[in-house]
N, CA, C and O atoms as a GROMACS GRO file, in nm:
protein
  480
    1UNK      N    1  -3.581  21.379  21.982
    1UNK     CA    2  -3.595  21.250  21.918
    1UNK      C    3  -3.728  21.187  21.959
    1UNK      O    4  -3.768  21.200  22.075
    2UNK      N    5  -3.797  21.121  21.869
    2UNK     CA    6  -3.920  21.040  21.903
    2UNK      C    7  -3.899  20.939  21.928
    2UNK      O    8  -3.792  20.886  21.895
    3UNK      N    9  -3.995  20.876  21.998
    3UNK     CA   10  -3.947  20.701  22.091
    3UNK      C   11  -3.979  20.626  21.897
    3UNK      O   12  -4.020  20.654  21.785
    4UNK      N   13  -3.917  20.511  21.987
    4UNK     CA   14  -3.944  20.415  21.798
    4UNK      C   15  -4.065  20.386  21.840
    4UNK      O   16  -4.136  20.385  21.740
    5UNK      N   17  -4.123  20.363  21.927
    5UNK     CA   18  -4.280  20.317  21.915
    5UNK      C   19  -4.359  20.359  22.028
    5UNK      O   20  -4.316  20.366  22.144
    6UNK      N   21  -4.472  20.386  21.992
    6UNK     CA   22  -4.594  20.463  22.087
    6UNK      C   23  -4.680  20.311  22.152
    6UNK      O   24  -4.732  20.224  22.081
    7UNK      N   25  -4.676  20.312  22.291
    7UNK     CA   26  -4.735  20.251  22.350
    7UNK      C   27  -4.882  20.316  22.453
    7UNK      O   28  -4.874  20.405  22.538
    8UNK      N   29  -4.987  20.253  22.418
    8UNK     CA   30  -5.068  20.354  22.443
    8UNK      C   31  -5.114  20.314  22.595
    8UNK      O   32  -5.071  20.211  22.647
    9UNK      N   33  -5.209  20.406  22.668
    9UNK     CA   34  -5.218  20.383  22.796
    9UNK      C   35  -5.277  20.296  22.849
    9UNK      O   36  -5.264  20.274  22.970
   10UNK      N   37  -5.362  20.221  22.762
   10UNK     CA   38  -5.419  20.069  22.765
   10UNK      C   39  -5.329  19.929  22.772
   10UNK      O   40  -5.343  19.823  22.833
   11UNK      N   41  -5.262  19.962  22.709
   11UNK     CA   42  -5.102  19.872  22.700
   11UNK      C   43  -5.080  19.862  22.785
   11UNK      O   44  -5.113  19.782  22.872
   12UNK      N   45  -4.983  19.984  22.781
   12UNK     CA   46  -4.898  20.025  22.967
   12UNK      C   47  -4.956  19.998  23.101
   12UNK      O   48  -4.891  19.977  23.204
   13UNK      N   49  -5.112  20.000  23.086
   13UNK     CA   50  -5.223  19.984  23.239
   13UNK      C   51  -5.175  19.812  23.208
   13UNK      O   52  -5.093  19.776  23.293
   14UNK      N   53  -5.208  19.709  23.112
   14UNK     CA   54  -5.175  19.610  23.126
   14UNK      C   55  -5.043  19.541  23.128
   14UNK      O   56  -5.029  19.430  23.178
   15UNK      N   57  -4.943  19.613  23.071
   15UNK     CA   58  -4.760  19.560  23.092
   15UNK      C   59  -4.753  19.606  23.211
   15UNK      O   60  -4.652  19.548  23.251
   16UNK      N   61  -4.784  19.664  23.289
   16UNK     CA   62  -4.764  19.726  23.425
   16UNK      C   63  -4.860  19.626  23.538
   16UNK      O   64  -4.834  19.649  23.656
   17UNK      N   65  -4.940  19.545  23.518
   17UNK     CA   66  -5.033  19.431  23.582
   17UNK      C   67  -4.950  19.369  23.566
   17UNK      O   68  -4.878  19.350  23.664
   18UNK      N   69  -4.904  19.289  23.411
   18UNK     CA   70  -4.802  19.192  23.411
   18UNK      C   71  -4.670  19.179  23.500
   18UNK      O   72  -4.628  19.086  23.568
   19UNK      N   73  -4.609  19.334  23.471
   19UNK     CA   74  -4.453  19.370  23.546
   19UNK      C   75  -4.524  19.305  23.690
   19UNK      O   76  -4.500  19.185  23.703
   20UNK      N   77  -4.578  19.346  23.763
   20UNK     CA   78  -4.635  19.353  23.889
   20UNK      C   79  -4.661  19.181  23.930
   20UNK      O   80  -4.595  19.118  24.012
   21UNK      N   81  -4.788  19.124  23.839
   21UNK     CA   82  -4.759  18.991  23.879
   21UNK      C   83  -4.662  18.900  23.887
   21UNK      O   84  -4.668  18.801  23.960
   22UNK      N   85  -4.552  18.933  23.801
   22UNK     CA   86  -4.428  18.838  23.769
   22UNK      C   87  -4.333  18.911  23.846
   22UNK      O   88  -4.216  18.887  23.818
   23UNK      N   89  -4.357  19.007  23.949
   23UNK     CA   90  -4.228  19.085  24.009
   23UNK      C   91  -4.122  19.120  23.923
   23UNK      O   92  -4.003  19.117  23.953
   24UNK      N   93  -4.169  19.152  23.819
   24UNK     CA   94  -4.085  19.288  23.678
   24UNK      C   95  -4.089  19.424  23.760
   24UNK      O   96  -4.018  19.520  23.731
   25UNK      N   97  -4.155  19.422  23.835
   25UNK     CA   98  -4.159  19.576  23.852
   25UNK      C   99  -4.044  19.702  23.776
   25UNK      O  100  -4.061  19.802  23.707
   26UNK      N  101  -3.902  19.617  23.846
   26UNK     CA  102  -3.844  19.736  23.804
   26UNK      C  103  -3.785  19.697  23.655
   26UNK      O  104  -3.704  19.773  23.603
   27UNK      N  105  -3.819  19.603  23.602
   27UNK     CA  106  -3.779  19.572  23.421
   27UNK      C  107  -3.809  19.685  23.346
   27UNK      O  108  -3.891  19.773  23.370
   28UNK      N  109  -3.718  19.669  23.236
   28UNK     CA  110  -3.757  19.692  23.161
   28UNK      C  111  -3.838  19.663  22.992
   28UNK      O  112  -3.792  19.579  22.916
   29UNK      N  113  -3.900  19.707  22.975
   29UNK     CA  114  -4.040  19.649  22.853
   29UNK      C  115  -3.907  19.616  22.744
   29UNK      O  116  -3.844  19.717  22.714
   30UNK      N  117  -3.860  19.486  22.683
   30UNK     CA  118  -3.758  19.514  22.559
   30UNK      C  119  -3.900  19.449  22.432
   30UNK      O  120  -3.970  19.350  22.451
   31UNK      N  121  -3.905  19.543  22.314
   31UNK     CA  122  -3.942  19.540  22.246
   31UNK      C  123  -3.897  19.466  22.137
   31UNK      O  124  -3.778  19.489  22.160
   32UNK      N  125  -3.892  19.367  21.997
   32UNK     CA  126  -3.810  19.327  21.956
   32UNK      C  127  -3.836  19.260  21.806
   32UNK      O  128  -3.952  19.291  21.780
   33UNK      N  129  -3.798  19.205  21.730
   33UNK     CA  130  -3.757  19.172  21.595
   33UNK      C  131  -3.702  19.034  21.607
   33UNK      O  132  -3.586  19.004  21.636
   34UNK      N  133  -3.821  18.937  21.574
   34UNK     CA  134  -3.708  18.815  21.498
   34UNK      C  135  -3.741  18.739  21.383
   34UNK      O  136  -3.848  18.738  21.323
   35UNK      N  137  -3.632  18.671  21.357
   35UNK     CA  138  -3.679  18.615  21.210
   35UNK      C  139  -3.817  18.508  21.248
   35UNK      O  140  -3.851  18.475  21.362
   36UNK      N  141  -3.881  18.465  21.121
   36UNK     CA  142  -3.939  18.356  21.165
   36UNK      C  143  -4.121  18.405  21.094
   36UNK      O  144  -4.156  18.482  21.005
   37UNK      N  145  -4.196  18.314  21.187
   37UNK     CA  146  -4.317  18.380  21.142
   37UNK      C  147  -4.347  18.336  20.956
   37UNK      O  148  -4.264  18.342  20.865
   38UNK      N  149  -4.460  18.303  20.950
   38UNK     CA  150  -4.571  18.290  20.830
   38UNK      C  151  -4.507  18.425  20.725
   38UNK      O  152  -4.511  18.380  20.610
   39UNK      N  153  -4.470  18.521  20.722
   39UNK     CA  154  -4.449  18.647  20.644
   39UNK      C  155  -4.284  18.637  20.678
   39UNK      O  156  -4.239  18.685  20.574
   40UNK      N  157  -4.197  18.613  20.740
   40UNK     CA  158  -4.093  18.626  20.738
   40UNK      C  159  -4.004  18.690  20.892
   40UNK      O  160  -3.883  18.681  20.914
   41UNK      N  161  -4.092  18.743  20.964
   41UNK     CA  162  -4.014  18.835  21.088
   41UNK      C  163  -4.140  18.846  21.209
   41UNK      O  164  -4.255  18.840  21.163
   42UNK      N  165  -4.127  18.858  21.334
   42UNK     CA  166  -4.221  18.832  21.418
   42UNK      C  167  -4.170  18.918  21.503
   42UNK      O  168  -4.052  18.950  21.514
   43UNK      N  169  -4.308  18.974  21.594
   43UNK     CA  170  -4.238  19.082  21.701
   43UNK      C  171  -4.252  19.034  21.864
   43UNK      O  172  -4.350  18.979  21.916
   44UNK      N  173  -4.169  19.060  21.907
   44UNK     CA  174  -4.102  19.004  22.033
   44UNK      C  175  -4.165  19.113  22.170
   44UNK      O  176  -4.152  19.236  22.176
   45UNK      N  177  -4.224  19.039  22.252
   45UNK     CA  178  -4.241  19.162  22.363
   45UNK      C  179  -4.206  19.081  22.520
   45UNK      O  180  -4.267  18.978  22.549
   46UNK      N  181  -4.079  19.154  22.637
   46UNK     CA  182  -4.044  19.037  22.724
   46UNK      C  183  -3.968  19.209  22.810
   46UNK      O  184  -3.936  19.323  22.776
   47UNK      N  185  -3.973  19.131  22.921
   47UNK     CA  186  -3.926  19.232  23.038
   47UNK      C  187  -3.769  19.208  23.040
   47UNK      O  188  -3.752  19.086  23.039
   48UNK      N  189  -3.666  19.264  23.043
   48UNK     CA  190  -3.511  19.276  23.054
   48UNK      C  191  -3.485  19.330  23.184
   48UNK      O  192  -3.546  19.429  23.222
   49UNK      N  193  -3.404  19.276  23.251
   49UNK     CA  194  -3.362  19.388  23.394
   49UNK      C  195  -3.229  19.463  23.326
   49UNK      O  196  -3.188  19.565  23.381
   50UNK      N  197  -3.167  19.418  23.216
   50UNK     CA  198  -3.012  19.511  23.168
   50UNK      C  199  -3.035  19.591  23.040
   50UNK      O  200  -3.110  19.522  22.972
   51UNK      N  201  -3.010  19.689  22.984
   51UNK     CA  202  -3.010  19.725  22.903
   51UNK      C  203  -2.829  19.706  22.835
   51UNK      O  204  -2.717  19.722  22.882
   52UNK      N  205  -2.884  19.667  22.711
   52UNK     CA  206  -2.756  19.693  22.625
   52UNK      C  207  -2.680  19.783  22.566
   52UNK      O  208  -2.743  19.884  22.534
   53UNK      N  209  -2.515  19.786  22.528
   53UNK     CA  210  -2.534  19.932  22.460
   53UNK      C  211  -2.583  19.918  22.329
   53UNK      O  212  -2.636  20.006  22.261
   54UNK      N  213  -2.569  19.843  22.310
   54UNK     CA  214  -2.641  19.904  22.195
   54UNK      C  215  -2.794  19.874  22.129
   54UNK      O  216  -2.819  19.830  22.016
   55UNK      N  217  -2.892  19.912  22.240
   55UNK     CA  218  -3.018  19.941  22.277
   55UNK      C  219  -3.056  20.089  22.283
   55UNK      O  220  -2.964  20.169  22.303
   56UNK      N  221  -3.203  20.141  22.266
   56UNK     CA  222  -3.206  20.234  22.239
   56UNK      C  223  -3.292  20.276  22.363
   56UNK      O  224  -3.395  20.208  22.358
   57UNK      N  225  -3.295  20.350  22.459
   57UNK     CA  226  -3.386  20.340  22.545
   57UNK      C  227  -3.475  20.479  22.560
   57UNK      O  228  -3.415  20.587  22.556
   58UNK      N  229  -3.600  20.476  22.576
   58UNK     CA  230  -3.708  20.551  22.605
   58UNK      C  231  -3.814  20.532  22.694
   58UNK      O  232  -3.837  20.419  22.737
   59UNK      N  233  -3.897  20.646  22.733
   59UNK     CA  234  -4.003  20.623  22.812
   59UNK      C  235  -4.173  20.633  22.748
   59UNK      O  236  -4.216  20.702  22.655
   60UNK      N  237  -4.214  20.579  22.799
   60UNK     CA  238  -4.333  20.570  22.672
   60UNK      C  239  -4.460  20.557  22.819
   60UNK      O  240  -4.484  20.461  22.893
   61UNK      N  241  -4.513  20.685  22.817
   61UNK     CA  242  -4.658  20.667  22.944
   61UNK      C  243  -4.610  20.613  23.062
   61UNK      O  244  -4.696  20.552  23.126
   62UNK      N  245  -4.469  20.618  23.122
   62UNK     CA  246  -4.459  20.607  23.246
   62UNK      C  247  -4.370  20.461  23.185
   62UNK      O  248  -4.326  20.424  23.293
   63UNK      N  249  -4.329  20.381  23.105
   63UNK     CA  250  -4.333  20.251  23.098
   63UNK      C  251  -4.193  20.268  23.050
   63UNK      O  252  -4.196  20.350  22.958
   64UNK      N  253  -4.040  20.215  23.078
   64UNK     CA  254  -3.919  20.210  23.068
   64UNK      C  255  -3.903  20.112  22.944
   64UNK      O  256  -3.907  19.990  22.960
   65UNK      N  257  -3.884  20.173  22.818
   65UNK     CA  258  -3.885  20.036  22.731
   65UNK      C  259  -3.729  20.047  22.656
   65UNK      O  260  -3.669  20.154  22.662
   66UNK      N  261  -3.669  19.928  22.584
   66UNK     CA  262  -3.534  19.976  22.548
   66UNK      C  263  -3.549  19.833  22.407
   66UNK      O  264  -3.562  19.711  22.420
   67UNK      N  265  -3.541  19.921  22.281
   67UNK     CA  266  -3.528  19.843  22.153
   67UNK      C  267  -3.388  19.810  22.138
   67UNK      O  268  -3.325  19.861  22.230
   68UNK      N  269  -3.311  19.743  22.054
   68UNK     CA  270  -3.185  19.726  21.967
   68UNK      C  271  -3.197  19.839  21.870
   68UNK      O  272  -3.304  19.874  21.820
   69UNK      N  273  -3.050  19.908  21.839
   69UNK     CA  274  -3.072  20.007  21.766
   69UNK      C  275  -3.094  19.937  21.593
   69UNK      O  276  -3.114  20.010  21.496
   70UNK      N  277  -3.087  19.803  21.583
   70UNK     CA  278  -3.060  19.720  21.466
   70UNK      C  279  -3.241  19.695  21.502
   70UNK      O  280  -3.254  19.613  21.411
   71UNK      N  281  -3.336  19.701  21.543
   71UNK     CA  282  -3.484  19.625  21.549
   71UNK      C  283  -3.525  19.797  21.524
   71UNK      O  284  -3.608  19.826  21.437
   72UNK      N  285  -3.467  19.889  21.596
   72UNK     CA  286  -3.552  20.015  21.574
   72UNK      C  287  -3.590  20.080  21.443
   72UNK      O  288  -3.702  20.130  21.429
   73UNK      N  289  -3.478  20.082  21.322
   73UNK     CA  290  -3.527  20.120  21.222
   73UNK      C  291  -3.657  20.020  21.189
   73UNK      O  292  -3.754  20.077  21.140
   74UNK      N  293  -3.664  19.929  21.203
   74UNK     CA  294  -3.791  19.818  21.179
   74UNK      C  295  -3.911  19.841  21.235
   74UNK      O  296  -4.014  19.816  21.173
   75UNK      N  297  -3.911  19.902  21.380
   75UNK     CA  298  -3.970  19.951  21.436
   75UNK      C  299  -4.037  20.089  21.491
   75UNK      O  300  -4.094  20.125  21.594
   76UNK      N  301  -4.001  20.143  21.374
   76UNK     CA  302  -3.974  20.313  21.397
   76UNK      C  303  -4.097  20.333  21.355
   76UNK      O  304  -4.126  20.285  21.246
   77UNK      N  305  -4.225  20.428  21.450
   77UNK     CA  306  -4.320  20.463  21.384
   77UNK      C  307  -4.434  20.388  21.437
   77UNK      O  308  -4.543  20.443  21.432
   78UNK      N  309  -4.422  20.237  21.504
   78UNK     CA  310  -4.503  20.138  21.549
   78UNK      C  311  -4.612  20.196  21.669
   78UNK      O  312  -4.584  20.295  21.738
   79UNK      N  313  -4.739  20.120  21.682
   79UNK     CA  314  -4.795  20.199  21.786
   79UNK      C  315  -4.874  20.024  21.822
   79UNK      O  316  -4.932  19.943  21.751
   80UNK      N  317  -4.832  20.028  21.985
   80UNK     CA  318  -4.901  19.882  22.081
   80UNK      C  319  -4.978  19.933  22.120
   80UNK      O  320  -4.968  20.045  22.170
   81UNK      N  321  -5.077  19.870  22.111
   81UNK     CA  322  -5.202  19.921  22.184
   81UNK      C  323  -5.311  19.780  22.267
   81UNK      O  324  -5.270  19.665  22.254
   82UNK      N  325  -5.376  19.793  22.307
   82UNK     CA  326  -5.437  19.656  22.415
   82UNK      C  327  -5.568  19.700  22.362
   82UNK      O  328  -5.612  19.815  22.376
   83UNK      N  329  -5.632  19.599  22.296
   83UNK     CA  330  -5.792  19.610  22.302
   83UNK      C  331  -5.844  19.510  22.383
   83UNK      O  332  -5.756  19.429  22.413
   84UNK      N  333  -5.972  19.478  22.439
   84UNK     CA  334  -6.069  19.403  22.470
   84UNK      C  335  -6.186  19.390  22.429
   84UNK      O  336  -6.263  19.484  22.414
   85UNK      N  337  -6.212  19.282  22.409
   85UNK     CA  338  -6.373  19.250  22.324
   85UNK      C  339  -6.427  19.131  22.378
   85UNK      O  340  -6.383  19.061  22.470
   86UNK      N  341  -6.500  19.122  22.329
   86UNK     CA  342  -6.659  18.980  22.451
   86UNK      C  343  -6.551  18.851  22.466
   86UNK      O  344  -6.548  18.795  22.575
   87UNK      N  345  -6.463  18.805  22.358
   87UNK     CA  346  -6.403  18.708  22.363
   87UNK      C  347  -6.270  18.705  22.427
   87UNK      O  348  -6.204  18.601  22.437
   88UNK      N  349  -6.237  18.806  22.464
   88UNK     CA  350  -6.101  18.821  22.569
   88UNK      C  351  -6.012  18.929  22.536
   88UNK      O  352  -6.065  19.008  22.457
   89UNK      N  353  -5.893  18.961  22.571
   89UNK     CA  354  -5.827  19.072  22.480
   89UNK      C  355  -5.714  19.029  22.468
   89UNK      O  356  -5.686  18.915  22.505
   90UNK      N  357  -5.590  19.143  22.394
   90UNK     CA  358  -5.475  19.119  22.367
   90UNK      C  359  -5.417  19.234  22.310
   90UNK      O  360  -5.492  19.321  22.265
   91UNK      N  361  -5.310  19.245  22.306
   91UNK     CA  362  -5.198  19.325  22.186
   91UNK      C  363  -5.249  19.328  22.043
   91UNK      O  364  -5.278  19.233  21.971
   92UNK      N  365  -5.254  19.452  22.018
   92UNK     CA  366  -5.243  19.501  21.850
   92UNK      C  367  -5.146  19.543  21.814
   92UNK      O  368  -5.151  19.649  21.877
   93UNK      N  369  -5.050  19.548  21.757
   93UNK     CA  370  -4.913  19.600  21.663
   93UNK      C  371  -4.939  19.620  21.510
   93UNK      O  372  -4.943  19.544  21.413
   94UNK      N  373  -4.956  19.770  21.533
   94UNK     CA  374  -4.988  19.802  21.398
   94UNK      C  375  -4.816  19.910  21.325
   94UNK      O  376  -4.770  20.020  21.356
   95UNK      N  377  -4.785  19.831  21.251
   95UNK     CA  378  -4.630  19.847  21.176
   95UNK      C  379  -4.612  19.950  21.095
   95UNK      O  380  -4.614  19.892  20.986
   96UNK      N  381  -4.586  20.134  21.057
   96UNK     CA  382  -4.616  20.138  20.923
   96UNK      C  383  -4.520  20.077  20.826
   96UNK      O  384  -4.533  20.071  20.704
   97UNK      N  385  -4.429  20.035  20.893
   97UNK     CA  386  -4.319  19.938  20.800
   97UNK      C  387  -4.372  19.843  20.721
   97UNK      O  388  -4.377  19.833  20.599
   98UNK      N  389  -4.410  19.775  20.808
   98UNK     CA  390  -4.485  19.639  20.739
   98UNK      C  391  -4.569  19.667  20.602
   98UNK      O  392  -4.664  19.746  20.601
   99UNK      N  393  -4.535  19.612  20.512
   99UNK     CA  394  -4.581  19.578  20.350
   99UNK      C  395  -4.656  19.439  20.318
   99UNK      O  396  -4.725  19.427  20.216
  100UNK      N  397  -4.639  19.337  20.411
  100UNK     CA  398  -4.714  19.230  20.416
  100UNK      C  399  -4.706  19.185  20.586
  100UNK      O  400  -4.620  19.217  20.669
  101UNK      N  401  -4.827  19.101  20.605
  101UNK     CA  402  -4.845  19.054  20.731
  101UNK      C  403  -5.004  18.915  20.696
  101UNK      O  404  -5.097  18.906  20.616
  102UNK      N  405  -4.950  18.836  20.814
  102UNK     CA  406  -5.030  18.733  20.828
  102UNK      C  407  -5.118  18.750  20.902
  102UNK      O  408  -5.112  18.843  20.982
  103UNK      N  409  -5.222  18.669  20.899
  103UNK     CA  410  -5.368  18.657  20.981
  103UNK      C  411  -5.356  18.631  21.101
  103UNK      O  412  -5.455  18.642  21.172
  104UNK      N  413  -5.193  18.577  21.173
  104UNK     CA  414  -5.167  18.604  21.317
  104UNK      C  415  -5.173  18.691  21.387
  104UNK      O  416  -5.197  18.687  21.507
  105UNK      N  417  -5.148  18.801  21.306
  105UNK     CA  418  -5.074  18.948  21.338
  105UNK      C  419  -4.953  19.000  21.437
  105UNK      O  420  -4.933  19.105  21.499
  106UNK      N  421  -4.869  18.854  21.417
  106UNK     CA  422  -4.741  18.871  21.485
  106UNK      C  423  -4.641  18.894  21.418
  106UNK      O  424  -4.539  18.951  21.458
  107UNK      N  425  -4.675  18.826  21.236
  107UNK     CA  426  -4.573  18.804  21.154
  107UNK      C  427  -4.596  18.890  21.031
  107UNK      O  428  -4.706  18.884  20.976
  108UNK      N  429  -4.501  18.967  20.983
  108UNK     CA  430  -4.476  19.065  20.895
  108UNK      C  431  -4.315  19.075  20.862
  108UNK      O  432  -4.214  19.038  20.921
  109UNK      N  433  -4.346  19.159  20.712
  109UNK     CA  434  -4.212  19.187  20.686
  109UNK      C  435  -4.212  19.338  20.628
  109UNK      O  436  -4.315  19.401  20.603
  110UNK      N  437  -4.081  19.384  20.610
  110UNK     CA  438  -4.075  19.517  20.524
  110UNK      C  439  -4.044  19.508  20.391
  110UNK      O  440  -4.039  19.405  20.324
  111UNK      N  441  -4.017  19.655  20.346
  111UNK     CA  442  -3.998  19.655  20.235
  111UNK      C  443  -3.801  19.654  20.198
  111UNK      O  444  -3.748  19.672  20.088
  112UNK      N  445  -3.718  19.622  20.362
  112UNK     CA  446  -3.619  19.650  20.344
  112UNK      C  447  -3.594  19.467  20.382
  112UNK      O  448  -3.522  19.403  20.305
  113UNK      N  449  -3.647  19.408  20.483
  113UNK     CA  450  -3.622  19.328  20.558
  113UNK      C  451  -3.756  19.234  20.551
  113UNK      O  452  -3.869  19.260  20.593
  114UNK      N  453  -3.708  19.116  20.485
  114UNK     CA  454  -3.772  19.010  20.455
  114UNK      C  455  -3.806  18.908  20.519
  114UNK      O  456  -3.911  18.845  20.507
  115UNK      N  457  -3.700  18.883  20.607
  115UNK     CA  458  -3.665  18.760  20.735
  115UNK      C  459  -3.679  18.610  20.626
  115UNK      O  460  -3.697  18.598  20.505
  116UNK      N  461  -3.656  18.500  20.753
  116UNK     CA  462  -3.694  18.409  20.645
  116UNK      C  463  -3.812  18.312  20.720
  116UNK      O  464  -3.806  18.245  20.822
  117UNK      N  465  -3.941  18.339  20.606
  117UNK     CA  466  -4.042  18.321  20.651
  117UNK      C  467  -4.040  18.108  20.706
  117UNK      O  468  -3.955  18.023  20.681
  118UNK      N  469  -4.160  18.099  20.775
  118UNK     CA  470  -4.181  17.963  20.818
  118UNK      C  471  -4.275  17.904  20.776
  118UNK      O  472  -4.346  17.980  20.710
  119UNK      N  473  -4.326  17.766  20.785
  119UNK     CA  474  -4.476  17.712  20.732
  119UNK      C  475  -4.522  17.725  20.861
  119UNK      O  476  -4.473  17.698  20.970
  120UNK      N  477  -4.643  17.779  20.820
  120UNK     CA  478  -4.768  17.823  20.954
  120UNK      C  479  -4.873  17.700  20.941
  120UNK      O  480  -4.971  17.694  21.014
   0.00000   0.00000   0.00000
């Protein structure tokens, strides 16, 4: 089985600074889906110490991460990645789900799952 989403080693070098400053160490990365957002659905990223059952859990570059098996089809295919540039850096989430997305680049929807969008 393939993880639902590829987190690349730029990511992981920085969720692993984060885990570390906030004493996450031993968390786990939960990845996630909610309604809301300019396009309809927004993606969620937060450390969990429990996994649920019905969470999907994988390892991704050393990094313990665990989706909802209800966010994973949404998320199936996704790749996080961390850039930096002169003006600071951050998270990229690039969806192949996603069919529309806003100039935030938090908020998107599919072609199955619409959410219900917000005024931005």
């Amino acid at each position: 089985m393939t993880n639902v989403v590829q987190i690349t080693e730029a990511a992981v070098f920085h969720i692993h600074e984060m885990m570390k400053n906030n004493g996450e160490e031993a968390a786990f990365l939960r990845v996630s889906v909610k309604g809301g957002g300019c396009s309809g659905l927004t993606y969620g990223m937060g450390f969990d110490q429990e996994k649920q059952e019905t969470d999907v859990e994988f390892e991704e570059n050393g990094l313990k991460v665990i989706v909802s098996k209800e966010d994973a089809a949404i998320l199936q295919g996704t790749k996080i990645d961390y850039k930096q540039s002169l003006m600071g850096g951050g998270f990229t989430i690039d969806n192949p789900n996603a069919i529309a997305s806003c100039g935030c680049g938090t908020s998107f929807r599919t072609a199955k799952v619409a959410g219900t969008p917000e005024n931005c």
